[in-house]
N, C-alpha and C positions, 0 to 999 in steps of 0.2 A: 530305557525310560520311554514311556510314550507319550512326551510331549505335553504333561499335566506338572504345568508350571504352578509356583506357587506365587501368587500376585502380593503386592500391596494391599489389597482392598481382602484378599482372604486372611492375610497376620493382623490387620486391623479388628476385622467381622472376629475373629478367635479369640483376642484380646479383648476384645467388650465382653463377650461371651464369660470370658473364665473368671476377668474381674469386678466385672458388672458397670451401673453407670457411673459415671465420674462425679454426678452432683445427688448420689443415692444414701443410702443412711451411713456409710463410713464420712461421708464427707459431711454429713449432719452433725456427728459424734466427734469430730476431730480434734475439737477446741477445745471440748470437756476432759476427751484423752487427755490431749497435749496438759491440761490442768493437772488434773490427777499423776503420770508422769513427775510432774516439775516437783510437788508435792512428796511426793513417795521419793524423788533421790534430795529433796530437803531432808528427809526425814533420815532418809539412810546414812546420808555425808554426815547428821550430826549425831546418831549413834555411836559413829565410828568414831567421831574424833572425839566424844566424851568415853567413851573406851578405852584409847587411847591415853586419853588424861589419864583416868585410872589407872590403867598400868603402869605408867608413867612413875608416878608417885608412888606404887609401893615399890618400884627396882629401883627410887634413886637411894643414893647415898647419901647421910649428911654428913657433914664433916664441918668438928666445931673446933674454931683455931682460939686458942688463948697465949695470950702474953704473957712472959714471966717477968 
């Protein structure tokens, strides 16, 4: 090696660099994401379990008991 360390201050400078600023349009956008997100696995969760149901009901069995 020759003595070309890599500082703090270069993983810092690199890291701004590649993800840009901290308060720039991701952190604009993040609320709306996080909305949309919450939204879309409401939507998913209640597919499933009305799917669910569905199937549900045509695999069960009835079973009708009478008295003699």
């Amino acid at each position: 090696m020759s003595g070309d360390w890599i500082t703090r201050e270069d993983l810092e400078a690199e890291l701004r660099a590649t993800v840009g600023d901290p308060d720039g349009a991701v952190a604009a956008a993040r609320p709306r994401l996080a909305a949309v997100g919450i939204a879309v696995g409401v939507v998913v969760v209640a597919a499933v379990y009305l799917a669910g149901r569905r199937a549900g009901r045509r695999r069960s069995t009835v079973v009708e008991v009478r008295r003699i």
